[in-house]
Backbone bond lengths (Angstrom), bond angles and torsions (degrees), N, CA, C in turn:
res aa  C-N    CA-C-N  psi(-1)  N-CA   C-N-CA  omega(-1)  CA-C   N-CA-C  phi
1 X - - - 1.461 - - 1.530 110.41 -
2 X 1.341 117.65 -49.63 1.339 123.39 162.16 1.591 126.98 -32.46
3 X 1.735 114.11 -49.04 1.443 108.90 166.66 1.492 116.46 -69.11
4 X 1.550 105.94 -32.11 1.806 91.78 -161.79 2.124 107.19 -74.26
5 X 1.816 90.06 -7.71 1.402 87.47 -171.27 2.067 106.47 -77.57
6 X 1.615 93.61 -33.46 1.798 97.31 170.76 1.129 133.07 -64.38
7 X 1.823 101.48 -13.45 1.720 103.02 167.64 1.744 111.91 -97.16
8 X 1.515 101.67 -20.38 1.746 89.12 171.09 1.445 101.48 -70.87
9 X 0.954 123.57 -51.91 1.551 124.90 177.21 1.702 117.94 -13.29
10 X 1.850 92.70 -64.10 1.279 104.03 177.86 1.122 121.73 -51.28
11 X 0.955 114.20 -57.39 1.924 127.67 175.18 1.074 132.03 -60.77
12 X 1.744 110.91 -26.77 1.082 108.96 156.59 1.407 124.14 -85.83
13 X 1.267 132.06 27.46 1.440 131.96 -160.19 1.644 85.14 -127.40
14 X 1.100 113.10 -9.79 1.663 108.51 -172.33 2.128 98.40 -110.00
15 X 1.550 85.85 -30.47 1.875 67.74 174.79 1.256 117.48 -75.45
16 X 1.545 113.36 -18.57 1.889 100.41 178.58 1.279 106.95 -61.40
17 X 1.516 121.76 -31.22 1.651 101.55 -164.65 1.206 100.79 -112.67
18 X 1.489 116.81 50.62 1.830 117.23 178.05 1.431 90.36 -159.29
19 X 1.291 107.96 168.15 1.458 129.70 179.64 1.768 101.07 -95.44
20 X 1.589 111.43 106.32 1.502 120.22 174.22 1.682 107.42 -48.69
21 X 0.911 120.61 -51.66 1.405 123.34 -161.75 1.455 95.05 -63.59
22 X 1.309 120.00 -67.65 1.641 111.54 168.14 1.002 145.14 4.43
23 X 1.933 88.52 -85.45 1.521 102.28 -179.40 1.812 115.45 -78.84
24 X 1.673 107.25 -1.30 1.776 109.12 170.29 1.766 111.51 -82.24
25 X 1.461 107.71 -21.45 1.439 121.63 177.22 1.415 111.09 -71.35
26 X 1.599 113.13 -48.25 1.391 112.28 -176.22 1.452 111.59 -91.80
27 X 1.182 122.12 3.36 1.183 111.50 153.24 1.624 137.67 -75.51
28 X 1.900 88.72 -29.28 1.523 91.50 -170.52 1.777 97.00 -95.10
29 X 1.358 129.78 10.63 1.292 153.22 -173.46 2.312 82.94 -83.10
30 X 0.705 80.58 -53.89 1.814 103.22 -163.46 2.028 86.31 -48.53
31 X 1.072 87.16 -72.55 1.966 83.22 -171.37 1.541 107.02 -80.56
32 X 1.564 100.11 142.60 1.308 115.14 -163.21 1.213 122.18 -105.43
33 X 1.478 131.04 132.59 1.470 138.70 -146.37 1.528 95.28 -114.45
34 X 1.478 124.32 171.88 1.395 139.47 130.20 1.575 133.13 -2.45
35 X 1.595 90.32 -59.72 1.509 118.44 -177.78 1.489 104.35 -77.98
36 X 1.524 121.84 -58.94 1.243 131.89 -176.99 1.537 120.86 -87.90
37 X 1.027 148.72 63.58 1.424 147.19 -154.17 1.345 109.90 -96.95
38 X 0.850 127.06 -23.24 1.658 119.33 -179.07 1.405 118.44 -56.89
39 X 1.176 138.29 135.27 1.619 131.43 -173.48 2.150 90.14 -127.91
40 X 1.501 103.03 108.55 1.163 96.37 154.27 1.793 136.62 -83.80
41 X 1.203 119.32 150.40 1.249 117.40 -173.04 1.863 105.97 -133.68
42 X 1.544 99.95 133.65 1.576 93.61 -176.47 1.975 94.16 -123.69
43 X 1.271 96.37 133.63 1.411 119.30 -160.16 2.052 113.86 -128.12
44 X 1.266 95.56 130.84 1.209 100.64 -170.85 2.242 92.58 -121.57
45 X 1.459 83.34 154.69 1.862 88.31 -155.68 1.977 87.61 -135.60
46 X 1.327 110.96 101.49 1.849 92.64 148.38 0.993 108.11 -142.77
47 X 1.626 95.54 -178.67 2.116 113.49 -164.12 1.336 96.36 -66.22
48 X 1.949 90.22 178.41 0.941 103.71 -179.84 2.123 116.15 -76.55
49 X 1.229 99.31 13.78 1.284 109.91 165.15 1.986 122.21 -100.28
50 X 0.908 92.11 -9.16 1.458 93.92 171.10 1.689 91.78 106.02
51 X 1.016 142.45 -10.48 1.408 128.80 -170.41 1.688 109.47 -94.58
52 X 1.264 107.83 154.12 1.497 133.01 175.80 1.435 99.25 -46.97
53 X 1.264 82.84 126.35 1.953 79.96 166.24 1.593 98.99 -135.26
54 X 1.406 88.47 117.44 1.769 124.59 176.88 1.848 103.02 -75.29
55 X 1.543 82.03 165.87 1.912 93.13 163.42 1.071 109.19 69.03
56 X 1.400 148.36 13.34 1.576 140.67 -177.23 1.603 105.39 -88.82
57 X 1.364 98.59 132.27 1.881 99.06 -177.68 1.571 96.24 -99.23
58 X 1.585 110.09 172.20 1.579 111.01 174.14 1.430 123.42 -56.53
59 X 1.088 133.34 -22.50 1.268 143.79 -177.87 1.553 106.30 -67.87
60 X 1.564 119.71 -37.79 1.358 116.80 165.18 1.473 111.29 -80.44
61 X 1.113 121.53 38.64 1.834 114.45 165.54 1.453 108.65 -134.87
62 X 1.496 116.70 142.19 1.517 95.75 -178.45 1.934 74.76 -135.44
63 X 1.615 99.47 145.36 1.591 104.86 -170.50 1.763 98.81 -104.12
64 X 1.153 135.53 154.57 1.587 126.84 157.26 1.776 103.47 -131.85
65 X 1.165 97.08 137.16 1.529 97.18 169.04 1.692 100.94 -137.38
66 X 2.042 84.55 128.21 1.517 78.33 -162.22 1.480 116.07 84.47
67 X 1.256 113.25 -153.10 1.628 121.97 179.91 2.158 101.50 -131.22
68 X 1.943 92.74 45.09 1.100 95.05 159.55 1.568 116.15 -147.70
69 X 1.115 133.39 169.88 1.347 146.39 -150.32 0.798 126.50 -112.19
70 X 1.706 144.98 62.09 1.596 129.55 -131.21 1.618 74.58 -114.00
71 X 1.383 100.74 151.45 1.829 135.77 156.13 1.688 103.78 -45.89
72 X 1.284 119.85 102.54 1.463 115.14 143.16 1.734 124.83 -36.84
73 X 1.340 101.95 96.48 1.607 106.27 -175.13 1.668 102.97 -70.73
74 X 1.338 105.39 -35.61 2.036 92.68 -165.12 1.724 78.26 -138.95
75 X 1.414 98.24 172.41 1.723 115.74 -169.90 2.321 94.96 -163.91
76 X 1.394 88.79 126.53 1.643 85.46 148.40 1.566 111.55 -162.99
77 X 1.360 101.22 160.85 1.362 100.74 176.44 1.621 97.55 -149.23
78 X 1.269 87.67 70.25 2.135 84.69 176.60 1.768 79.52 -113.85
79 X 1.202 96.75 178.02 1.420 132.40 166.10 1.279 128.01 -44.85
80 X 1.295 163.95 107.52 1.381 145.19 166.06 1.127 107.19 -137.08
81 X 1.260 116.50 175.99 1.654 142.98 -150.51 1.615 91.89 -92.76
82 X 1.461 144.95 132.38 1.116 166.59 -111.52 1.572 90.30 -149.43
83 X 1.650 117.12 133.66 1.585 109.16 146.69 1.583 101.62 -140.70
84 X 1.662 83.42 136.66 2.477 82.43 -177.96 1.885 92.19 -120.00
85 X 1.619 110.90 126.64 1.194 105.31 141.44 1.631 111.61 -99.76
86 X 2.001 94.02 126.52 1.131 134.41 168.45 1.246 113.87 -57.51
87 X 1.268 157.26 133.09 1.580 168.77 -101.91 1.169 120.49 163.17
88 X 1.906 120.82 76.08 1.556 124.87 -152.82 1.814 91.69 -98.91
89 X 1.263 120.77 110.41 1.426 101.84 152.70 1.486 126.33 -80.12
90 X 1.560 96.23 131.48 1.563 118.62 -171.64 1.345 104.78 -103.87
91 X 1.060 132.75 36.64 2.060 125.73 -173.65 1.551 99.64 -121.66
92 X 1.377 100.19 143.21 1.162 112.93 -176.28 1.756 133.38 -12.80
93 X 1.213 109.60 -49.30 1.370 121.33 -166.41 1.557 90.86 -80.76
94 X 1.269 120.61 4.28 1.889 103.60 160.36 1.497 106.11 -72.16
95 X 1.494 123.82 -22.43 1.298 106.09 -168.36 1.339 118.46 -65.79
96 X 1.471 127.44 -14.91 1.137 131.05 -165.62 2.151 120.33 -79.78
97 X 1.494 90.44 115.06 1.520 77.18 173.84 2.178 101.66 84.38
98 X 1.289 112.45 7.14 1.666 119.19 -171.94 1.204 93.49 58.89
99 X 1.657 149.06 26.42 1.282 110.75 159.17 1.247 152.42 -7.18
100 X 1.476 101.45 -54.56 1.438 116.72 173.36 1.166 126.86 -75.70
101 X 0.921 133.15 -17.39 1.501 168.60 174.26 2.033 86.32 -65.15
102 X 0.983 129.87 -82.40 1.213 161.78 142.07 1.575 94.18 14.57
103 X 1.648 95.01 -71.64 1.416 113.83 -163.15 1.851 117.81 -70.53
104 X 1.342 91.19 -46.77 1.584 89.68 158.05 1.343 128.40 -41.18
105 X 1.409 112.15 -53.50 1.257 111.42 -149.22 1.890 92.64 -97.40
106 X 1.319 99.90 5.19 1.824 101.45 171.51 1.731 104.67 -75.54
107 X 1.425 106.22 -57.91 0.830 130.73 -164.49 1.982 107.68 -66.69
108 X 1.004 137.36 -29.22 1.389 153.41 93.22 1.494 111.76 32.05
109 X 1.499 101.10 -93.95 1.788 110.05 167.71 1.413 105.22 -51.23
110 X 1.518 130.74 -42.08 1.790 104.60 -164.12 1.408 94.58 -65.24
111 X 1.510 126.57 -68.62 1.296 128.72 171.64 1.525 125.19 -7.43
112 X 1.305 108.50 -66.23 1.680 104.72 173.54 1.048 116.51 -83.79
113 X 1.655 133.94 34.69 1.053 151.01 168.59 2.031 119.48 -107.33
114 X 1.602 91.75 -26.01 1.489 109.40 164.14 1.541 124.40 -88.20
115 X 1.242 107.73 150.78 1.449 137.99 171.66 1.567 112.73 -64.66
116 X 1.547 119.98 86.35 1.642 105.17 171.56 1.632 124.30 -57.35
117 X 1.243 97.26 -26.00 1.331 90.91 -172.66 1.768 122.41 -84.53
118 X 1.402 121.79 -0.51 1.481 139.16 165.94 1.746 109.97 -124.00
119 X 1.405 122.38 -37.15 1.164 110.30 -151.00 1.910 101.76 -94.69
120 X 1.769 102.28 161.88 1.473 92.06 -162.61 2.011 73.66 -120.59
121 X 1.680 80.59 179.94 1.762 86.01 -174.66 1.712 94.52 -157.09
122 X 1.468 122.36 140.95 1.567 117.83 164.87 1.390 94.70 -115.66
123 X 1.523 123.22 159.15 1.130 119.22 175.40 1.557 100.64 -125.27
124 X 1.092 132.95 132.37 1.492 156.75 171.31 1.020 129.83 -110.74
125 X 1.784 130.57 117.94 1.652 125.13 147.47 0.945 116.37 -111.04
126 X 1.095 104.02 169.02 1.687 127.90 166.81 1.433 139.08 -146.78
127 X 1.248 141.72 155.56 0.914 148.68 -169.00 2.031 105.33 -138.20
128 X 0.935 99.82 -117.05 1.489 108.13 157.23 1.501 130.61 -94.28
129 X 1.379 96.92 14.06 1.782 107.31 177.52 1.754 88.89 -164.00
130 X 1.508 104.36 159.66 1.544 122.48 169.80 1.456 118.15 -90.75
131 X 0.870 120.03 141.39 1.464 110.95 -163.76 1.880 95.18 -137.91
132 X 1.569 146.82 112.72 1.112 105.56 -163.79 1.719 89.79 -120.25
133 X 1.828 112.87 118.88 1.173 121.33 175.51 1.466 129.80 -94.83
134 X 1.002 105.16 52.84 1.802 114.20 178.33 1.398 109.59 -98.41
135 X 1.470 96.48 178.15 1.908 100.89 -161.36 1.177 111.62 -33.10
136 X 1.718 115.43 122.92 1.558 120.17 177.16 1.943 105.00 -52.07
137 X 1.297 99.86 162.59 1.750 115.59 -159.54 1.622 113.30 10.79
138 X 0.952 120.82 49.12 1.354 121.98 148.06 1.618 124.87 -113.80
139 X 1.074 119.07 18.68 1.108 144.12 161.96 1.806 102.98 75.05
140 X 1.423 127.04 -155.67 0.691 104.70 -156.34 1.267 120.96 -101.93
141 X 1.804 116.57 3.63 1.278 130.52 166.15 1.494 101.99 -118.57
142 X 1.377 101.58 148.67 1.963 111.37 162.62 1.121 102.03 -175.27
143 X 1.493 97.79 163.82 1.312 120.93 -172.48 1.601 122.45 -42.32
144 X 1.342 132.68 138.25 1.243 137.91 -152.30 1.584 92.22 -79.74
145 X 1.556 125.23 143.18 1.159 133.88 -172.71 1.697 111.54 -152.28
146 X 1.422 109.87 161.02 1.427 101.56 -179.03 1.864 121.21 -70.96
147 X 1.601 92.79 -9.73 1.194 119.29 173.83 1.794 132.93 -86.57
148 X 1.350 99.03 10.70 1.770 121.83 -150.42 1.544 90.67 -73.26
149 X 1.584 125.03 -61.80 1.385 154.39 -173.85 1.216 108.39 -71.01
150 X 2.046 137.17 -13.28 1.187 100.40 -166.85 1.751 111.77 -86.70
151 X 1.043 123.91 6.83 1.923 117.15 175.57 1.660 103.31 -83.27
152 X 1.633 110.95 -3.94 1.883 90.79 -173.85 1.317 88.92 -89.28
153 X 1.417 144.18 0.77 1.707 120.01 169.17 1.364 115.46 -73.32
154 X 1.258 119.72 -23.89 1.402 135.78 179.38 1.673 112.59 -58.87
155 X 1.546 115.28 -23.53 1.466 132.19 -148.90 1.903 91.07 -92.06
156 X 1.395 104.99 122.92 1.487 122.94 -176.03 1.519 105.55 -119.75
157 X 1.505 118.88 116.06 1.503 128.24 -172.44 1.653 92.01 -66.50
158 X 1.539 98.72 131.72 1.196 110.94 167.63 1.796 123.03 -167.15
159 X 1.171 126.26 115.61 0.895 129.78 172.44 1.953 120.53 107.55
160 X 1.486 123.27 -156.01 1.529 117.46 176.20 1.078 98.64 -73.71
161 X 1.387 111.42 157.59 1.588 132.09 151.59 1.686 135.96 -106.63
162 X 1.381 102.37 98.38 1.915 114.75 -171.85 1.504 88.29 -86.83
163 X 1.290 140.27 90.43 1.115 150.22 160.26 1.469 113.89 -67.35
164 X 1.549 120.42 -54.49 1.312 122.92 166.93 1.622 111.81 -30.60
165 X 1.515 94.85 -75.08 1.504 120.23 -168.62 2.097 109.64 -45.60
166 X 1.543 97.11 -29.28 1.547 81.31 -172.05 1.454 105.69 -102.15
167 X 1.437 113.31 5.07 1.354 109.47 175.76 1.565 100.99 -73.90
168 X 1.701 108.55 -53.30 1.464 119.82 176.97 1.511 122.62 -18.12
169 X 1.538 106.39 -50.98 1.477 136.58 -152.51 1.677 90.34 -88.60
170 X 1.240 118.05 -68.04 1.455 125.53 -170.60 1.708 104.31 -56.97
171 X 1.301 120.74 -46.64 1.634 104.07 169.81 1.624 123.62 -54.44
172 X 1.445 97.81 -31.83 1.704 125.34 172.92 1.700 102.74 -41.05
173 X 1.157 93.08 -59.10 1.829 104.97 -170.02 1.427 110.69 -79.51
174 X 1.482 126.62 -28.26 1.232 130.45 -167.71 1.976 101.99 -90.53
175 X 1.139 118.88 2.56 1.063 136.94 150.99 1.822 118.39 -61.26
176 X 1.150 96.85 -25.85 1.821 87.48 -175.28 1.476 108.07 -86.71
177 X 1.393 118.14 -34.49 1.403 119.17 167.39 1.380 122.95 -61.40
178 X 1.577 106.87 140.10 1.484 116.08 -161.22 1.455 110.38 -99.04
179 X 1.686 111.44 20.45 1.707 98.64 -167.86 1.811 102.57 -97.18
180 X 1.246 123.17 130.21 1.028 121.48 -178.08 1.345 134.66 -59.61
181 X 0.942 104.01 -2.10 1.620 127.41 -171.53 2.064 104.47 -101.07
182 X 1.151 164.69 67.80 1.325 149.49 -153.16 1.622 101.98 -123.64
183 X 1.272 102.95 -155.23 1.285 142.42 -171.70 1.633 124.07 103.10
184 X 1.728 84.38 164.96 1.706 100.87 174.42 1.394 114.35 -103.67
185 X 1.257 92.64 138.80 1.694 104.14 -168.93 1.997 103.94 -121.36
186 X 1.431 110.41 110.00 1.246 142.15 -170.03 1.419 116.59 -62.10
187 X 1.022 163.94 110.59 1.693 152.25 163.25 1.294 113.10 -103.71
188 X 0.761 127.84 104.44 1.477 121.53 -158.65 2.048 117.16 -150.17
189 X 0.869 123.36 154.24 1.562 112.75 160.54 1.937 100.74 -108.61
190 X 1.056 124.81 23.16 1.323 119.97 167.08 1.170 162.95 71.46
191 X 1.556 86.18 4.24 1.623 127.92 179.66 1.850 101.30 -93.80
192 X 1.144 104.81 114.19 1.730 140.59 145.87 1.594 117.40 -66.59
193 X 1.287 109.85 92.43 1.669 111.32 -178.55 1.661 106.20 -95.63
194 X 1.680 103.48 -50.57 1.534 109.74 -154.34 1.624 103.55 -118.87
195 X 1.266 110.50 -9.14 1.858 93.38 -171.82 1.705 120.49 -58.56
196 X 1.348 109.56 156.65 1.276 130.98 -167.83 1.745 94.92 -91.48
197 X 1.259 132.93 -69.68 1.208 126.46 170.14 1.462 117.43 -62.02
198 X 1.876 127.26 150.44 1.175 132.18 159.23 1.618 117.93 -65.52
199 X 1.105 131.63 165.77 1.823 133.06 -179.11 1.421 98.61 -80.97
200 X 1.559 126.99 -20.78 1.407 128.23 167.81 1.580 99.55 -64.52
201 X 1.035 145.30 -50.21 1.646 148.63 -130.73 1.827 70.42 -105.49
202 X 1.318 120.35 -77.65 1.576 112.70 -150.20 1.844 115.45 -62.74
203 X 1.528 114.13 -31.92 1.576 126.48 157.62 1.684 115.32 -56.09
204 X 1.494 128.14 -10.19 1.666 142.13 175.19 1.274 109.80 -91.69
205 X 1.646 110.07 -45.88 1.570 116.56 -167.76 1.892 116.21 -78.04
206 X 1.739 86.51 -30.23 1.669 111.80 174.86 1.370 99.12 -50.30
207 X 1.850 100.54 -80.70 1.498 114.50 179.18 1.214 109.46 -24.71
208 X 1.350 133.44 -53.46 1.366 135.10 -143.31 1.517 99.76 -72.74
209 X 1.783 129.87 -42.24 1.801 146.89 -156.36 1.195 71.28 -107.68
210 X 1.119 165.06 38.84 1.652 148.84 159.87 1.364 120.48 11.67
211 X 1.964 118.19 67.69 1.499 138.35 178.69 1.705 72.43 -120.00
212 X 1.122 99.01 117.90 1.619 117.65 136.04 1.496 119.04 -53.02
213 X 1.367 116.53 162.19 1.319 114.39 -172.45 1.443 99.73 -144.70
214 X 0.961 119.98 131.99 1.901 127.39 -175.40 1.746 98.81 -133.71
215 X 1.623 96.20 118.15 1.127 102.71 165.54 1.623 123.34 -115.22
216 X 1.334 119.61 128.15 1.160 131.16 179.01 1.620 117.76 -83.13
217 X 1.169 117.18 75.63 1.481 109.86 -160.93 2.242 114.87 -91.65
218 X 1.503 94.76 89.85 1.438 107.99 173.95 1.528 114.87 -47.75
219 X 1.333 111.42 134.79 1.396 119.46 -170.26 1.745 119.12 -146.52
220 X 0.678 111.33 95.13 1.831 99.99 -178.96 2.023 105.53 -17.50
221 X 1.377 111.00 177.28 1.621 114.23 -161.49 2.338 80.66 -98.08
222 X 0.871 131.28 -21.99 1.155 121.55 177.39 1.039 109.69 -88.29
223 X 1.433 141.53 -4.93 1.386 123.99 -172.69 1.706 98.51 -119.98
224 X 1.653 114.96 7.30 1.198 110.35 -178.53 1.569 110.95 -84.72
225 X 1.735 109.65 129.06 1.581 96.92 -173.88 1.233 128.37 -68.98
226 X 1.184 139.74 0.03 1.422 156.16 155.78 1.751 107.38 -51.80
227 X 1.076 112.28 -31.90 1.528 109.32 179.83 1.778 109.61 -79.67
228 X 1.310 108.08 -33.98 1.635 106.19 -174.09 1.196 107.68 144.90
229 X 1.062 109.68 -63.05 1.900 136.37 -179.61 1.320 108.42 -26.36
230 X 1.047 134.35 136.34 1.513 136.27 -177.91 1.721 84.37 -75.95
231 X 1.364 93.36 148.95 1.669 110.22 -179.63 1.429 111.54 -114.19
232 X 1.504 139.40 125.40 1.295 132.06 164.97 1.685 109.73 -84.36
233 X 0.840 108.79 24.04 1.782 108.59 165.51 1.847 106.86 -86.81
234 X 1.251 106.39 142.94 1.680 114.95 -157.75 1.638 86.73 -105.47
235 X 1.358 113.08 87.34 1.867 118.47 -165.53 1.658 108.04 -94.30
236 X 1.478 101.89 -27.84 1.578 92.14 163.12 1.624 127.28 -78.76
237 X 1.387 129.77 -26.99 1.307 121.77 149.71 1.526 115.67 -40.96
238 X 1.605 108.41 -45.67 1.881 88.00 -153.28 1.572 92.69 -101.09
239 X 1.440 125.08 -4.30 1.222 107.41 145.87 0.919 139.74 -46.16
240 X 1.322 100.15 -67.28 1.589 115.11 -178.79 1.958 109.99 -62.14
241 X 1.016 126.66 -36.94 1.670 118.74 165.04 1.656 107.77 -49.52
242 X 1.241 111.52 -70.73 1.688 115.37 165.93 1.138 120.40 -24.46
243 X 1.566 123.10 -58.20 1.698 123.09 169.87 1.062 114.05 -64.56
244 X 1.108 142.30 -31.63 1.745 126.14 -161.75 1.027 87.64 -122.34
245 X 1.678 153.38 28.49 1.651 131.70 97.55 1.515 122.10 -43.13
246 X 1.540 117.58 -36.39 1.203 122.53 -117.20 1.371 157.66 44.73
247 X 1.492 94.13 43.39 2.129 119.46 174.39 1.856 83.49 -102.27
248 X 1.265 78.17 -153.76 1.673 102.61 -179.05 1.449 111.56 -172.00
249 X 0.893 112.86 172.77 1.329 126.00 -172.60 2.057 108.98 -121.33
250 X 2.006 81.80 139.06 1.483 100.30 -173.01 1.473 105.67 -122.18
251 X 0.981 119.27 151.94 1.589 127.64 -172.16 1.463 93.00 -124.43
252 X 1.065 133.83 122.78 1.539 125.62 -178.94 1.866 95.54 -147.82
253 X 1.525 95.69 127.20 1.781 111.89 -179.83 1.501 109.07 -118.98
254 X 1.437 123.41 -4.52 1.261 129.33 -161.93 1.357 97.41 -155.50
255 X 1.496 101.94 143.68 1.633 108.32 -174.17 1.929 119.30 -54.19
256 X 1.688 105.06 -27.25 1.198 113.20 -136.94 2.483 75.01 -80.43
257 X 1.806 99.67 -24.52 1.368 87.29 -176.80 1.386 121.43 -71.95
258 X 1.555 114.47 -16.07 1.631 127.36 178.28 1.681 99.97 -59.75
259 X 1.426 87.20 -48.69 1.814 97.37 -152.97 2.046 91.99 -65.27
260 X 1.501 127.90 -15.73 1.633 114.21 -170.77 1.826 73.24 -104.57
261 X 0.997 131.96 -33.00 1.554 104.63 -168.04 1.306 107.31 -73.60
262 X 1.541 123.90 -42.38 1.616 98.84 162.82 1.449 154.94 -59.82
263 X 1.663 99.95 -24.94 1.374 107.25 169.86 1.170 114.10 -71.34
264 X 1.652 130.58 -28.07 1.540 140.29 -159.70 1.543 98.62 -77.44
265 X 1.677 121.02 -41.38 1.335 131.77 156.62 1.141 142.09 -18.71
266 X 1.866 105.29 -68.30 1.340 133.57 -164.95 2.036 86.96 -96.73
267 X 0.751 140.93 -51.38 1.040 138.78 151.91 1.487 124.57 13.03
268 X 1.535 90.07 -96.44 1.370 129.41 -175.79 1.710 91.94 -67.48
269 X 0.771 156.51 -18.31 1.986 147.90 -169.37 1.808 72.07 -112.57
270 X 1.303 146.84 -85.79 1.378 112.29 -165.06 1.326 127.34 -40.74
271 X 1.626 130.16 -39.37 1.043 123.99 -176.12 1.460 131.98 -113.59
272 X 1.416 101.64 39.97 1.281 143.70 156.44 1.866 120.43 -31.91
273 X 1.137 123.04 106.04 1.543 114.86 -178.15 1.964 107.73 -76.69
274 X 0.552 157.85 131.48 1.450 159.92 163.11 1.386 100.10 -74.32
275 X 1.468 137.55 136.33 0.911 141.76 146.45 1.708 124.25 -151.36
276 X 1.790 110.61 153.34 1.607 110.86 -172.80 1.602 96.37 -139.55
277 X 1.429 82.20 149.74 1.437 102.46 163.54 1.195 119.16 -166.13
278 X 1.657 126.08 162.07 1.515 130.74 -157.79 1.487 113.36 -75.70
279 X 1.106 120.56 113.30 1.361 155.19 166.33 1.321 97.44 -24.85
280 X 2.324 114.59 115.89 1.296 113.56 164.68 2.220 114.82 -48.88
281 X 1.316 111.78 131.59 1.434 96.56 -171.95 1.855 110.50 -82.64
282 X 0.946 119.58 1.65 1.335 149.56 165.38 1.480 110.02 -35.60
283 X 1.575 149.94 70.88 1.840 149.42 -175.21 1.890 71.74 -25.64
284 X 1.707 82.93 141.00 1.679 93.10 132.10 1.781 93.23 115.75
285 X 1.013 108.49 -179.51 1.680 126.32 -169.21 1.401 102.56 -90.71
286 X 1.492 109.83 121.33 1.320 123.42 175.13 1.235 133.07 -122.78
287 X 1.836 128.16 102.72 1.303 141.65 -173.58 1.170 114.85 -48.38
288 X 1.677 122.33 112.87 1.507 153.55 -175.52 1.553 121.27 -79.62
289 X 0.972 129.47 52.89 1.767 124.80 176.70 1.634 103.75 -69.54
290 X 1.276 101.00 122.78 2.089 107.70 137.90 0.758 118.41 -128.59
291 X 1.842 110.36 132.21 1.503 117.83 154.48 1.079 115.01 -120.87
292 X 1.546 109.31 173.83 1.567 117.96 178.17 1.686 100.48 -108.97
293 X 1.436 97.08 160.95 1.466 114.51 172.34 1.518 119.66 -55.07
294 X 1.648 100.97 -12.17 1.785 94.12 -179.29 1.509 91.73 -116.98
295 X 1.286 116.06 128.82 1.475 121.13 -141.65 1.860 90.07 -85.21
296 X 1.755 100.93 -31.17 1.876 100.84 -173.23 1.160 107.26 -82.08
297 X 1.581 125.80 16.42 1.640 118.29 142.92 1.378 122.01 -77.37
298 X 1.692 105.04 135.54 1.485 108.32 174.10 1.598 109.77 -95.88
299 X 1.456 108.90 134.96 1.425 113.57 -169.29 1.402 100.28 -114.75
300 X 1.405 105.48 137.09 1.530 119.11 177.09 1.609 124.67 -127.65
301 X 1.484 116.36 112.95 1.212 120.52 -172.85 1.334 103.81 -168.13
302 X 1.648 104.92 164.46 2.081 104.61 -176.98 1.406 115.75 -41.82
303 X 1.086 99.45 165.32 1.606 121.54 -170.50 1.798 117.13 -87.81
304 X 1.837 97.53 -10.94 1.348 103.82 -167.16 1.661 114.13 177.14
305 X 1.341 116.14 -178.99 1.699 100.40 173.07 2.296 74.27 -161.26
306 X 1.657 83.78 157.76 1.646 103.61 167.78 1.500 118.85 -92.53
307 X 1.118 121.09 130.03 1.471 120.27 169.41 2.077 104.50 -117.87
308 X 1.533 96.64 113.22 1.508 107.04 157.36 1.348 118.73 -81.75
């Protein structure tokens, strides 16, 4: 009773500062009917060097769902206005090592990495509930400002961490915004104490509303696995949630890794391919491949979408 009460918690900490009807509309907007068949997909493509690769027309994408081949009905790749809800964990185990300290100033670089004058931003913590503290009455997204970040200094680690559960909730809400371009962006050191859902269940439901999920996972410089050191960060869970959104996961112990995980971020959601096509009519969960015509591009996007 105790968990199912920390995930209403969560959810309910996100409907006070969102419109319920909304985010129940854009959810059921998310799974695709009879009537509604189109399944959009937003897709990010680079070399085999790690860089963006621009300029691809529809003819270089071939989609499969399942082990079938549907026609790209619509395609774009212009420009648009970006919105990230930010995802500060505030539970105890930030104190360790200034995590949070860490996390601010991660969260910092994505920020001065956005456009005030198009791009929108929500800001979110959590602990064992979501709480989302961004610009008072402007609800829970607005326009990016030099002022976007100042309530996360206020934010004091305290208590469990349902990390699953508030990612769940925060894609939930990042559903009401209409900019085609999204995602949730994670700060975290990576420890799961209290959530009610598994990172398998919340990386399915993601996939399903197609918000990528990018986690920034803060770590002291000894516990980062790049140094040697055996790491107690659990990197195949929040990998694997990250991939089958299509985010990824960042391990950052040093500012200089915040400062490439944010640009690689804001990046990748600008240069984003948009693409749709008609929905297998088949109930049930349906396996999502894209590739491009140049086979040594790596393509990144959900793992899947639901059809009722």
């Amino acid at each position: 009773m105790r968990r199912f009460l920390i995930g209403v918690a969560a959810l309910a900490a996100i409907m006070l500062a969102t419109d319920t009807r909304a985010v129940l509309v854009a959810q059921q907007r998310a799974t695709f009917t009879a009537a509604a068949r189109l399944v959009l997909v937003s897709v990010t493509v680079r070399d085999d060097r790690g860089r963006p690769v621009t300029g691809l027309t529809q003819g270089d994408f071939e989609v499969w769902s399942d082990d079938t081949r549907p026609a790209i009905t619509e395609f774009s790749a212009e420009a648009s206005p970006i919105t990230t809800a930010l995802l500060v964990d505030q539970s105890g185990s930030m104190q360790v090592s200034s995590n949070i300290t860490a996390a601010r100033e991660a969260a910092r670089h994505l920020v001065s990495w956005m456009t005030p004058a198009t791009d929108r931003l929500g800001l979110f913590t959590f602990d064992s509930i979501l709480t989302s503290i961004g610009t008072p009455g402007a609800g829970p997204f607005s326009a990016v400002s030099p002022d976007s970040l100042a309530r996360l200094s206020q934010v004091m680690p305290f208590g469990l961490t349902s990390l699953y559960d508030a990612v769940d909730a925060t894609s939930a809400a990042l559903m009401t915004d209409a900019a085609p371009r999204r995602a949730v962006v994670a700060f975290t050191d990576g420890m799961d104490t209290a959530s009610v859902l598994t990172a398998a269940e919340v990386s399915a439901r993601a996939a399903a509303i197609d918000v990528p999920v990018y986690i920034v996972a803060v770590v002291p410089p000894v516990d980062d696995p790049s140094s040697g050191v055996e790491s107690g960060l659990p990197e195949t869970a929040l990998a694997q949630l990250a991939n089958w959104t299509g985010g990824q996961l960042f391990v950052s112990s040093a500012p200089s890794h915040a400062s490439h995980a944010a640009r690689t971020i804001i990046t990748d959601l600008r240069q984003q391919y948009l693409l749709a096509f008609t929905a297998d009519t088949r109930p049930g969960w349906h396996r999502l491949t894209v590739r491009t015509r140049q086979h040594q591009n790596t393509v990144r996007t959900r793992a899947g979408y639901v059809t009722r």
